[in-house]
N, C-alpha and C positions, 0 to 999 in steps of 0.2 A: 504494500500500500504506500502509494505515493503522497495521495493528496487529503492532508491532515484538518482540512478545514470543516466546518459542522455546515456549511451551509447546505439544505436540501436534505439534511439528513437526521436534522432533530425538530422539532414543533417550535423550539424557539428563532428559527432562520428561516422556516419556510418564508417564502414570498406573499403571495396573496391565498393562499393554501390553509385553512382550519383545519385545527387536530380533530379528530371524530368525536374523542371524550378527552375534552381538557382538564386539565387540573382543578377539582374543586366540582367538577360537573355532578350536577345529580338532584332531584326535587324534593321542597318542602311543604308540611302542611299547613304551614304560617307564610307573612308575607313580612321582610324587613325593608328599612329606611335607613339609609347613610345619611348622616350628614355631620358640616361641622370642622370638615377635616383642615386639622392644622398644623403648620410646620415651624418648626425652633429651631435655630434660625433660620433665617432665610437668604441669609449672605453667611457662608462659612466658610472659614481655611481649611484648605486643601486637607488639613489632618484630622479634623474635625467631624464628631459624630452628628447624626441628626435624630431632632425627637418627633417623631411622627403621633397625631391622636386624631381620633376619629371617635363620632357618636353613632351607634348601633338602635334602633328603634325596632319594635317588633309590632308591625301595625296591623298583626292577625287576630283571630280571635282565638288562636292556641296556643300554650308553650311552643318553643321551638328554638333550634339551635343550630349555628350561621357558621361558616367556615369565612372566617375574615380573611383576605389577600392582600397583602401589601407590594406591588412592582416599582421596579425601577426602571424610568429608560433614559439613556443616555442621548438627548441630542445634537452633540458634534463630537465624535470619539477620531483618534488618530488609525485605529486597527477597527475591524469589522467587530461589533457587539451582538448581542442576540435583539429583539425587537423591544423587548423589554425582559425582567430580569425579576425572580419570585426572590426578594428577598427579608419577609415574614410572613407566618400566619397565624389563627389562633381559632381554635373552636371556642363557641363561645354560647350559653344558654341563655335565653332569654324569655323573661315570664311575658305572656301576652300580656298588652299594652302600656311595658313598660321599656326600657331603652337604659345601654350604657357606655359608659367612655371605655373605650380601650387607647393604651399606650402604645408605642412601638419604637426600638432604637435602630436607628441603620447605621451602622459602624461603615470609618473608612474603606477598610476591607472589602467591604460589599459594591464600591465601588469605581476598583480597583477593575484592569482592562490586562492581558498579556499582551505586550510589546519583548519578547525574549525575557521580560521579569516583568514582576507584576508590578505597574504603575497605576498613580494615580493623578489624573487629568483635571485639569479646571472645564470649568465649565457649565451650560444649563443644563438641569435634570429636570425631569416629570416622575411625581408621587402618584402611582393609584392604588385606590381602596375600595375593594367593595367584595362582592360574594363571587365572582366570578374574574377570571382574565379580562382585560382592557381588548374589545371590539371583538369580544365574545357575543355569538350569534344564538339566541337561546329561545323556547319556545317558554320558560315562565321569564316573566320581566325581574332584572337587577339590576342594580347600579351600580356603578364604578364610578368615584370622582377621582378628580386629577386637580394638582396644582405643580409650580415650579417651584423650584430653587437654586441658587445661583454659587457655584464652589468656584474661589477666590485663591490666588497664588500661582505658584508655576509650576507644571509637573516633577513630577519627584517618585522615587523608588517605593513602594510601599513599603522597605524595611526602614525607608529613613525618618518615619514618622513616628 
């Protein structure tokens, strides 16, 4: 094997191509609401963690329990990235009509891009949150929200941080 690259070959690099069953796919007996989602900070150095929080609402008439997804996508990378990037999740219970904060941290690391070692890039990102992958095609309705944020400084080795 010559050609070491993922694209066409995993769900994260397809093109215009949907996985059959994505990650997180599957139906509930309740209906949830995102909202709320907010990011700390929102200018940060290149070595810097970020605090992701979102509100979960359960706006059914039953208990019921949400697989929250948190993605990352990279908007100008120096090397090919995947389309976006699963970097947390959390099952999460929730009593009919009531709703809760979840937290989330995205460590440097998570990032982080192979250029022959692993670096990390300035630059604008895209946060999504919701019960499903971002421009997941689904026959019960979920949301996904998105916001940016903007990482500050000059690239650097990910051991140098």
């Amino acid at each position: 094997m010559e050609n070491y690259t993922m694209e066409g070959r995993t769900y994260r690099y397809y093109g215009q191509e949907a996985p059959l069953y994505p990650f997180g796919y599957g139906l509930s007996y309740t209906t949830f609401h995102y909202q709320d989602l907010v990011l700390s900070p929102l200018v940060l150095p290149i070595c810097a963690n970020l605090s992701v929080s979102v509100v979960l609402e359960n706006t059914g008439q039953r208990d019921g329990e949400e697989v929250v997804q948190l993605y990352l996508r990279w908007e100008q990378s120096s090397v090919p990235v995947p389309h976006w990037q699963l970097v947390a999740f959390r099952r999460v219970a929730v009593p009919a009509g009531q709703e809760t904060k979840l937290s989330f941290q995205v460590v440097a690391e998570q990032r982080a891009v192979w250029a022959q070692d692993w670096q990390l890039e300035p630059g604008t990102f895209t946060v999504f949150a919701g019960g499903q992958q971002p421009a997941q095609k689904t026959r019960v309705p979920s949301e996904v929200l998105s916001t940016q944020f903007t990482v500050t400084g000059t690239a650097q080795p990910l051991h140098g941080c």
